[in-house]
N, CA, C and O of each residue as an XYZ file, in Angstrom:
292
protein
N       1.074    -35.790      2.219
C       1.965    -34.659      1.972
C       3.239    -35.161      1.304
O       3.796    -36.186      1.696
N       3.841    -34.189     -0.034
C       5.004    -34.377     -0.259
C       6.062    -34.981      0.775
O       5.790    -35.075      1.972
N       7.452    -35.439      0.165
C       8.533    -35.615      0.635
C       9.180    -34.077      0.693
O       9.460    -33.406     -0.300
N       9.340    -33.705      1.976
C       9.649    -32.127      2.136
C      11.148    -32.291      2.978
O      11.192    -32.660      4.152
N      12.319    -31.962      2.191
C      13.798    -31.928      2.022
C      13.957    -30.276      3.057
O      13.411    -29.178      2.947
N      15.004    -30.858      4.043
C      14.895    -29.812      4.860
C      15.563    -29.061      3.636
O      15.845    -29.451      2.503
N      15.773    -27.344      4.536
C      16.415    -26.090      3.871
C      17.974    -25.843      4.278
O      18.768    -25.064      3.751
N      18.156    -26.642      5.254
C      19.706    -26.438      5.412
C      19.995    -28.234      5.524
O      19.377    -29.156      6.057
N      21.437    -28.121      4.609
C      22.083    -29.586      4.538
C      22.791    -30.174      5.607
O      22.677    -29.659      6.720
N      23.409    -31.034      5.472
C      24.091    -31.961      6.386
C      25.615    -30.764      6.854
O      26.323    -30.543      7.836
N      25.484    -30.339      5.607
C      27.255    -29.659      5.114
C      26.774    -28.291      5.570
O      27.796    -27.605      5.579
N      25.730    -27.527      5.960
C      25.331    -26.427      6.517
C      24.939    -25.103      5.734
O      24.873    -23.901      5.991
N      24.660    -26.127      4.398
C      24.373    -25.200      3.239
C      22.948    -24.682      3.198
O      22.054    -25.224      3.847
N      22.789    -23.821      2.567
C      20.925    -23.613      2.666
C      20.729    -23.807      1.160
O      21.227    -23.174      0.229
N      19.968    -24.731      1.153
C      19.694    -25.091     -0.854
C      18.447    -23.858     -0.648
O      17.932    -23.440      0.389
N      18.222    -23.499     -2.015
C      17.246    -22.495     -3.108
C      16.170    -22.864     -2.368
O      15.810    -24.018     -2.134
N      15.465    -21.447     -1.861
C      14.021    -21.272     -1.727
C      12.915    -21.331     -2.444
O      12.829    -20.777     -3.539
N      11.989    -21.985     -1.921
C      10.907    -22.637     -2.852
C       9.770    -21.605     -3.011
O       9.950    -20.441     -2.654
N       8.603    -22.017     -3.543
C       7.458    -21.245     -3.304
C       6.542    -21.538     -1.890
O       5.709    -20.849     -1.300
N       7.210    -23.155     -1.589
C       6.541    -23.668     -0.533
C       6.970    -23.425      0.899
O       6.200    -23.765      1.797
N       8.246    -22.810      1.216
C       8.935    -22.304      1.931
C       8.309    -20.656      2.084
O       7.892    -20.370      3.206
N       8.243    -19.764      1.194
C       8.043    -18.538      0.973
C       5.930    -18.731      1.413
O       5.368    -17.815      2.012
N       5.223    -19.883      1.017
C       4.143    -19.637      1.571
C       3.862    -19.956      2.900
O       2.928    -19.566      3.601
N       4.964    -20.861      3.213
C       4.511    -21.357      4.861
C       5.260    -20.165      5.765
O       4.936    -20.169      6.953
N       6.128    -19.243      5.389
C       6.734    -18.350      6.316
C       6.084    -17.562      6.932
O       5.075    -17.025      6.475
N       6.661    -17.311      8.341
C       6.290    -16.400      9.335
C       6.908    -15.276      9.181
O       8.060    -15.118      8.777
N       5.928    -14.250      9.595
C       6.756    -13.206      9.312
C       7.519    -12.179     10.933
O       6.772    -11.534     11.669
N       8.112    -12.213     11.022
C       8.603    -11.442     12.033
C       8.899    -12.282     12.854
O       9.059    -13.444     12.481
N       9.107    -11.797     14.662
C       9.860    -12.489     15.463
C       8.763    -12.772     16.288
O       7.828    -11.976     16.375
N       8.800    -14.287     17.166
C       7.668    -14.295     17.568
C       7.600    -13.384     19.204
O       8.525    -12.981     19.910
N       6.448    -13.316     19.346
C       5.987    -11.885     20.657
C       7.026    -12.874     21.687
O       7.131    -14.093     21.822
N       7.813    -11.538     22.408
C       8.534    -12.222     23.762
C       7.568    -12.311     24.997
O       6.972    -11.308     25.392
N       7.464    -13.221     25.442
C       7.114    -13.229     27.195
C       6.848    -11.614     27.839
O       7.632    -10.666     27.887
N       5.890    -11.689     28.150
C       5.590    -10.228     28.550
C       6.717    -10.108     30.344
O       7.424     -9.196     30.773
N       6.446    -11.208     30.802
C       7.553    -11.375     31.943
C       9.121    -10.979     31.587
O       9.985    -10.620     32.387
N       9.214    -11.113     30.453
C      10.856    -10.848     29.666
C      10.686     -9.305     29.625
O      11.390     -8.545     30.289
N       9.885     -8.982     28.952
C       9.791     -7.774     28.065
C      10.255     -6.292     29.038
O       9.777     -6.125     30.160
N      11.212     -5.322     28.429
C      11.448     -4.166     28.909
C      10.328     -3.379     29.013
O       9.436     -3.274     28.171
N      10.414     -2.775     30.180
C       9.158     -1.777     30.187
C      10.106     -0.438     30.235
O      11.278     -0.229     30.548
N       8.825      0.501     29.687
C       9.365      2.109     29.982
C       9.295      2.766     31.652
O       8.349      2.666     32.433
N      10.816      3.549     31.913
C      10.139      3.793     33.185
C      10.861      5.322     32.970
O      11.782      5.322     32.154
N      10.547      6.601     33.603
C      10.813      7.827     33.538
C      12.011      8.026     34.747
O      11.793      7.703     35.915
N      12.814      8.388     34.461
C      14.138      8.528     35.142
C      14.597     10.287     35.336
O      14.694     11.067     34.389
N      14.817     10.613     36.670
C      15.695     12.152     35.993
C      17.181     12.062     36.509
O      17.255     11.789     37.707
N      18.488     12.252     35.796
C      19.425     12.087     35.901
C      20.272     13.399     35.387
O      20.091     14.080     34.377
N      21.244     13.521     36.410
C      22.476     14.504     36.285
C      22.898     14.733     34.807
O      23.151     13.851     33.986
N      22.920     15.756     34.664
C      23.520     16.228     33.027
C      24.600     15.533     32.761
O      24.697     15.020     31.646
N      25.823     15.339     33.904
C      26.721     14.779     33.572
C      26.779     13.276     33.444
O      27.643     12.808     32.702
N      25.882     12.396     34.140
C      25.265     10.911     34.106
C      24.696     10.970     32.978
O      24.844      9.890     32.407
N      24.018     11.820     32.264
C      23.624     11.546     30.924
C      24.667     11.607     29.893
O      24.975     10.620     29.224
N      25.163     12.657     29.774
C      26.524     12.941     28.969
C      27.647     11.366     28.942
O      28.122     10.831     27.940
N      27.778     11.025     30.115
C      28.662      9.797     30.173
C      28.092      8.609     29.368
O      28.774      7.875     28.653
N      26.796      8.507     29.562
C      26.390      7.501     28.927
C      25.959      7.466     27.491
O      26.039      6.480     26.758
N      25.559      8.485     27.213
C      26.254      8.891     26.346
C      27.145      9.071     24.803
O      26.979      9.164     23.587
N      28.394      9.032     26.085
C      29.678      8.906     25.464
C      29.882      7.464     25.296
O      30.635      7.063     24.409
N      29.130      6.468     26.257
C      29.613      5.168     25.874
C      28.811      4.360     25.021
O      29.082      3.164     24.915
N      27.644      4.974     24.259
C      26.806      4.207     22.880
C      25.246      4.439     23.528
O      25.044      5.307     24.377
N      24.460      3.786     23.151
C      23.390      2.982     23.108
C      23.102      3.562     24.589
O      23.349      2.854     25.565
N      22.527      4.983     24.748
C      22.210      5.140     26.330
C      21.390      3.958     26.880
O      22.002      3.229     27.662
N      20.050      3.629     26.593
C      19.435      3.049     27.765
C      19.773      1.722     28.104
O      19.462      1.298     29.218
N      20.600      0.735     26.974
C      21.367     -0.234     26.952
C      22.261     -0.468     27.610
O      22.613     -1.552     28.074
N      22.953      1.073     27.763
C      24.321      1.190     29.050
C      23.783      1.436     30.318
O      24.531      1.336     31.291
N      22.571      1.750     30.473
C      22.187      2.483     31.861
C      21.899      0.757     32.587
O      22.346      0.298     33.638
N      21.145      0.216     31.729
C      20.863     -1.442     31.733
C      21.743     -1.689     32.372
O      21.860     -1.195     33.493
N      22.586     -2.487     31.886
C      23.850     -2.539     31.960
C      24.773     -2.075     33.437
O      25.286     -2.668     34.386
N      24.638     -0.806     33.019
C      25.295     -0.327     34.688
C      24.524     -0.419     35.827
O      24.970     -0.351     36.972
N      23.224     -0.593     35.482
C      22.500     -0.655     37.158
C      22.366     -2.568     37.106
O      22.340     -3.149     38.191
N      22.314     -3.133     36.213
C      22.448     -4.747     36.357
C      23.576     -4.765     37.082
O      23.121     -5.117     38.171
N      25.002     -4.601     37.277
C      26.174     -4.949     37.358
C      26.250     -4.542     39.203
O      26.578     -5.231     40.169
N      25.689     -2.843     39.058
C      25.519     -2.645     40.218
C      24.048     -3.255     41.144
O      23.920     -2.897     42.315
N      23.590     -3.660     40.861
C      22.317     -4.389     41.734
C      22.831     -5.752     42.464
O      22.471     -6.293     43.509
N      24.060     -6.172     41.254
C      24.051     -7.825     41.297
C      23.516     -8.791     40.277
O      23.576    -10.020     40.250
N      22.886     -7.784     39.306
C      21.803     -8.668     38.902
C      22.811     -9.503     37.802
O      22.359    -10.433     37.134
């Protein structure tokens, strides 16, 4: 096999993409740990517990979030 020159330098540069780079690539992210992975679960919550969350972005991210903090977790 060729002499194969990494893609990022010493100096933290990324030199020009090759054809040989572009054929060995993966595409996407690789599968997480199914032990990691979020599952769906069906919740029913107060109009106003929904509304709050809401108001603070990314509902199921915040609900995360607020029951981690409150569990301990």
């Amino acid at each position: 096999m060729a002499d194969v020159k990494p893609y990022i330098g010493e100096d933290g540069e990324v030199r020009e993409l090759d054809e040989h780079f572009f054929t060995n690539a993966k595409r996407g992210r690789p599968p997480m740990p199914s032990e990691l992975r979020k599952r769906r679960v069906n919740l029913m919550l107060a109009p106003d517990v929904i509304e709050a969350l809401k108001a603070r972005g990314a509902m199921s991210t915040e609900a995360d979030k607020i029951l981690r903090e409150a569990l301990g977790l």
